[in-house]
N, C-alpha and C positions, 0 to 999 in steps of 0.2 A: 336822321343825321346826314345831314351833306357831306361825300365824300368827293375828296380832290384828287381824282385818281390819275389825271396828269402827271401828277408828280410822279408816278410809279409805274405810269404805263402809258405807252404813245397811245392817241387814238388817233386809229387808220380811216375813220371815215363817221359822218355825222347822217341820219336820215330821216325818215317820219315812219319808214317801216322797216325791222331788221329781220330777214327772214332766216330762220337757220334751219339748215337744209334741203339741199337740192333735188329732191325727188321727182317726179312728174307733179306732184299735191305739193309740194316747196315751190317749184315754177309759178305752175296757176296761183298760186297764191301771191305771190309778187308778179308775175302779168296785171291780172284783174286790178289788184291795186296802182301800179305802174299806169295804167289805163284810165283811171277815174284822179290822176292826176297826183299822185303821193309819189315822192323820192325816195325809193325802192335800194334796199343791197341786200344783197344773195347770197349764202355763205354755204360752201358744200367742202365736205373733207374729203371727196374723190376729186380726182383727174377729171371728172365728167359730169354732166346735168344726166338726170332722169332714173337714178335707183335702183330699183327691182328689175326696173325695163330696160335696162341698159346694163349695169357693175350686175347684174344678176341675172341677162341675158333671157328674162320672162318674157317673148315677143308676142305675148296674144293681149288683147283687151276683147270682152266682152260686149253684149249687144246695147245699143245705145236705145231700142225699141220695150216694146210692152210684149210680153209672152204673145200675143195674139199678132203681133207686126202689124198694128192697123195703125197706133202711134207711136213718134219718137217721144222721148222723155226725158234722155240726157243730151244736151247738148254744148253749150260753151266751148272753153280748150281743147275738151277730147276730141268733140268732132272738130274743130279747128285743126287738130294735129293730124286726123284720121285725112283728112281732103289735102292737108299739104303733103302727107306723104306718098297721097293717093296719086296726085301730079308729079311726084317724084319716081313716079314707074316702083314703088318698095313696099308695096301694102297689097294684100291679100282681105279682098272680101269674101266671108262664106258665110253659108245660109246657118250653120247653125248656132244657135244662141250665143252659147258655152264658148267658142272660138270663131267672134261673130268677125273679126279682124286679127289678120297677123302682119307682122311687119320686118325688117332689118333694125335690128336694136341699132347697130352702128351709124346707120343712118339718121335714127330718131336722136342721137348723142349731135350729131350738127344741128338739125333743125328745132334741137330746143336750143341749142346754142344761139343760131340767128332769134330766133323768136325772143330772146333776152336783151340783145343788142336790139331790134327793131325798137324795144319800150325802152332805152334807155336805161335798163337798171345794171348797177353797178353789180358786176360777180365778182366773188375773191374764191377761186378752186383751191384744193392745198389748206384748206383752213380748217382746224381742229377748235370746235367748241372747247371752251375748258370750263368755265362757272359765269357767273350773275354777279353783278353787285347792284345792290336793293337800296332805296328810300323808302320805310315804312312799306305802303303796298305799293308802290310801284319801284319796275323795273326802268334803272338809269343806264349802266351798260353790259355788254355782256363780254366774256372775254375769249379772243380765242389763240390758238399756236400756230404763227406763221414761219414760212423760210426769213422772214425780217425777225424772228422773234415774237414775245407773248405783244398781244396788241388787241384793241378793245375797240368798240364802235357803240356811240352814241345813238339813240330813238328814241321818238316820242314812243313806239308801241313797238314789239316784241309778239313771232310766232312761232311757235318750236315747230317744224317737221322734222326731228330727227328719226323720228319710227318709235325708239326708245322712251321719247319724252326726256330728255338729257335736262331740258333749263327746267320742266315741272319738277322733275326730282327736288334739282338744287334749288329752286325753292321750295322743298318740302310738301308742296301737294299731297294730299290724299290720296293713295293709289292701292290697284290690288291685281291678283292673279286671279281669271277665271281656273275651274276646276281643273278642266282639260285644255293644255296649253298646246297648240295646234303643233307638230314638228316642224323644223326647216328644211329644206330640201337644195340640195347643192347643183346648180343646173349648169351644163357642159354643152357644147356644138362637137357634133361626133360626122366625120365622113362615112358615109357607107349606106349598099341601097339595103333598108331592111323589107322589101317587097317581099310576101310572102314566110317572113318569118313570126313565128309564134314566140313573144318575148316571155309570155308567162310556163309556155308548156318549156322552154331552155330553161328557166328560172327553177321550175320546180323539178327538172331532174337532172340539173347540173349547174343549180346555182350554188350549193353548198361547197361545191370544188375550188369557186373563187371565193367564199366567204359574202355571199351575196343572198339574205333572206327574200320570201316570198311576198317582197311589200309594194304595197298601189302606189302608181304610178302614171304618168302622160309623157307625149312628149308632143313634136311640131315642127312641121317642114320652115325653113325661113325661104320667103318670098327673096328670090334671086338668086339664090344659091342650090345650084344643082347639087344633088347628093349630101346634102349639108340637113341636119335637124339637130331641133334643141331639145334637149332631155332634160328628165326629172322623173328618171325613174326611183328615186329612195327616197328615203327621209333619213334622218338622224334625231335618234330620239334620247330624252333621258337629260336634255338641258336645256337651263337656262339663259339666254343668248340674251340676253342684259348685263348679262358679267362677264367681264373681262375673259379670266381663266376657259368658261364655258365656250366662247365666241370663236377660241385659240382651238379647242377641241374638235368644233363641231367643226370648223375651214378644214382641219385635216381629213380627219373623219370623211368629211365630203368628197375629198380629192382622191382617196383611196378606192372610195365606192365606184368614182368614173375609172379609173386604173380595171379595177374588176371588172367592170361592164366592159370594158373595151376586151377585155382579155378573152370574156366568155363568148363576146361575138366572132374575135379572130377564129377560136377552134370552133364552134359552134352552130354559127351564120353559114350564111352563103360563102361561096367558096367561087363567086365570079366577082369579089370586090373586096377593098380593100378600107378597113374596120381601123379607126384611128381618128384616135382623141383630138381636135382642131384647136379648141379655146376652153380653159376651165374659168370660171365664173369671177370675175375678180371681187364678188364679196356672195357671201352663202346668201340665199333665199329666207328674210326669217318671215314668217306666220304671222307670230304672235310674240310675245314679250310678257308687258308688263301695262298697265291701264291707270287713268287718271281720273277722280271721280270728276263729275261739274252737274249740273243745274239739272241733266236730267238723261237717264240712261235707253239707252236703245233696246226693245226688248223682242226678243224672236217672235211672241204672240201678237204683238203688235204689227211687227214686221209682216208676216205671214196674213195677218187680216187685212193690209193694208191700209191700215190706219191715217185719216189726210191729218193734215198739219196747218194750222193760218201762217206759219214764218218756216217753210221746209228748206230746207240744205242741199239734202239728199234724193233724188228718184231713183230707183234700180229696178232690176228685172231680174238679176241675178241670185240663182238660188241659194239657201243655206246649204254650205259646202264645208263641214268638218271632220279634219284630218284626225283619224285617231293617237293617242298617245302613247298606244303601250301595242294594240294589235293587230298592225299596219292595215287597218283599213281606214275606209273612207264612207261617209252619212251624207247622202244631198236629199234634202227636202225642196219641193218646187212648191209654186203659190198654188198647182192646180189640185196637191194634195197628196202627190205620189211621193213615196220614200221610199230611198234605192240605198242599202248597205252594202258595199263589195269588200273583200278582206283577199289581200292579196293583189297578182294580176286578173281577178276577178276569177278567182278559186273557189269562192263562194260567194254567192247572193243574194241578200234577205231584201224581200220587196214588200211594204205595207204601203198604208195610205193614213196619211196621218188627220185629217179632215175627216174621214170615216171615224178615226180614233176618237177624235175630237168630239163626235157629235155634231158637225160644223154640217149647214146646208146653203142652199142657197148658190148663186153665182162666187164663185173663187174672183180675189183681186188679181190684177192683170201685172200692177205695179207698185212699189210700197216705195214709202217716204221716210226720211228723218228728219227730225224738228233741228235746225241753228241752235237752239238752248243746248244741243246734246255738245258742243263744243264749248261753253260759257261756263265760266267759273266766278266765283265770287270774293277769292282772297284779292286777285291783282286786279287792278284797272286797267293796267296795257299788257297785256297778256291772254292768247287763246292757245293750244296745242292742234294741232292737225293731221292727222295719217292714223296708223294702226295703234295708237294708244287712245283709242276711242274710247270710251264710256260703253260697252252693249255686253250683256248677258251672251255666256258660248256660243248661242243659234245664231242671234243676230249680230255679233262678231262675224261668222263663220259666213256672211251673205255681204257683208259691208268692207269686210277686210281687200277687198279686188279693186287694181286700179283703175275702173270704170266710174267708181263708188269713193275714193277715197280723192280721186281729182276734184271732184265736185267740190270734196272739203276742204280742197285748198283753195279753191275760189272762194267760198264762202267766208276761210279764212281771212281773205284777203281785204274781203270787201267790208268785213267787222271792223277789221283795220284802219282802213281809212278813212270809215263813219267815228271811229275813236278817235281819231286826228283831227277832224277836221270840226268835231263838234267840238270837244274838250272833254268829252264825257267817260265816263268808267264803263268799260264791255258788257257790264251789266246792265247797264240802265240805257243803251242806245236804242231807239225808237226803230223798231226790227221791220215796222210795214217799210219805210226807207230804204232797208237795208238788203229787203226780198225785194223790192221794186228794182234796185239797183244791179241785184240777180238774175231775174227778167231780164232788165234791159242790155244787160249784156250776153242772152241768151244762156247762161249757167243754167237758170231752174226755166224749164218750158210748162 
């Protein structure tokens, strides 16, 4: 049934693609499409473009190469964004895999900003998704809460990046929680040199004075700022960060944990510097969430063997990296078959090899793929979902959740998009050799 929603609500803008959400995977997603010639709007309920890597202060991206460095394998926007920042004097290149590039979050908040304007796509920051209104299976507009009021925008096709999956829900999709839902971690920019100090031997005999467990952690110097690193030493465990209430909890919770840690390094640390909280996170770090089925799930066995793919999305190098839920440790599995458990600031360390476990012989993969289908669903015709409400099994969640890995799928997103546009065709049924061609040729899949 045709609804006349004018009557009840302005619409602020008309396009061929409506991207909701602004993350680094919300951008390239509306890039790429923006690019191949589709009328692009943006919608992000921060102040700011890029997510994780910016409202949540995460300045590292992983290596864009194969374990062995002999190929690259991701390219498109990331390295697009890696090179502009890299002329911008604000990027940190290092050799190792895991924190193959760091950067100035602040920095990257302008230059995806330019990079939005360059394509022409309309952003609206300050915009609060609120719901869908639906035609049978397809999606007509979607509605969100502006400083103008509630207000709605028209498209031919519809991409959720909210993280959450907000518009899958409200159309009722299929969804689930894997077993163990990864914690979030509340990440802060702290002054002070911690040369030479031992975070986990302070942790273990005077963390309990601030109320501060014995839980794995990182952290990361930010490229241009003397004395300045970003942390993430805690988690916050025990919630659900798709629900309102829990969301409210865990920002606190997170804010106290930096409070702590600042506390414990003034008595504690070095005593030639001066230990204090800079910037707390303007939205908590989440993990994981909540998941949406479609056409075909990502699976850590597959991931690990490297499985190729004839319509891939996806290349990564990055290993399976999951956060425990209850025993503050941490599981990375690599492709070459080695498995490292740490519990705590590596208080303890169980080392296996999981390939040996296996029975597996032969040459280890270098690099594993995911197939475009792991995005496609079959209720809507213009509708695909993008970022951490992936479709994968805990392992391979736990290696695709990184934004090295999740960029790709907002390109990929994008370019679904504008092959639904431009054909007329339902998400399902578009002709994917075109669609991975169109990937290539904008250097996304190498």
């Amino acid at each position: 049934m045709e609804i006349n929603i004018r009557e009840r609500v302005k619409v602020m803008a008309e396009a061929d693609l409506c991207v909701v959400g602004g993350s680094a995977t919300g951008v390239f997603a509306a890039v790429r499409a923006a690019r191949l010639g589709a009328k692009v709007i943006l919608l992000e309920k921060e102040n700011c473009l890029g997510g994780t890597a910016t409202t949540g202060l995460v300045n590292v991206w992983h290596s864009l190469h194969d374990t062995e460095h002999k190929n690259q394998v991701i390219g498109g926007l990331t390295y697009e964004m890696i090179e502009r920042l890299d002329k911008l004097g604000v990027l940190q290149r290092n050799k190792e895999d895991n924190v193959a590039y760091r950067f100035n979050s602040q920095e990257l908040k302008i230059e995806l900003d330019r990079l939005v304007k360059e394509e022409k796509i309309r952003l609206a920051l300050h915009t609060y998704y609120s719901g869908v209104v639906t035609d049978g299976d397809e999606i007509r507009y979607a509605l969100f809460e502006t400083k103008d009021g509630r207000r709605a925008v028209k498209a031919a096709f519809f991409i959720d990046a909210t993280g959450d999956g907000l518009l899958a829900r409200d159309l009722g999709l299929v969804s689930y929680r894997n077993d163990v839902i990864q914690p979030p971690s509340a990440c802060f920019l702290m002054q002070g040199n911690f040369e030479g100090v031992d975070i986990g031997k302070l942790i273990h005999e005077h963390g309990s004075e601030v109320g501060l467990p014995d839980d794995w952690g990182w952290s990361s110097p930010v490229p241009g700022l003397e004395g300045i690193s970003m942390r993430a030493d805690n988690h916050v465990f025990g919630l659900k960060l798709d629900h309102a209430e829990d969301l409210t909890k865990a920002e606190l919770e997170g804010r106290e944990q930096m409070r702590r840690f600042v506390t414990l390094l003034k008595k504690y640390g070095r005593k030639d510097t001066n230990y204090a909280l800079v910037t707390a996170c303007q939205s908590i770090g989440i993990r994981d969430s909540i998941h949406y089925q479609t056409i075909y799930q990502a699976s850590e066995k597959e991931l690990l063997a490297g499985t190729r793919y004839p319509h891939p999305a996806i290349n990564g190098s990055y290993r399976v990296d999951i956060h425990h839920a209850e025993d503050m440790g941490i599981t990375f599995r690599y492709l070459d078959g080695r498995e490292v458990t740490a519990y705590g600031k590596n208080t303890r360390v169980v080392r296996d090899n999981w390939r040996e476990r296996e029975g597996l012989t032969g040459d280890p993969a270098t690099y594993y793929q995911v197939p475009i289908e792991v995005m496609i669903g079959k209720e809507y015709k213009n509708f695909v979902a993008a970022g951490r409400m992936i479709n994968a099994d805990p392992g391979a969640f736990g290696a695709l959740r990184v934004m090295v890995n999740l960029n790709q799928m907002g390109e990929a997103a994008g370019v679904l998009g504008y092959h639904a546009v431009s054909s007329g065709k339902r998400v399902s049924e578009l002709d994917l050799d075109k669609v991975v061609s169109d990937l290539r040729r904008g250097g996304s899949i190498l």
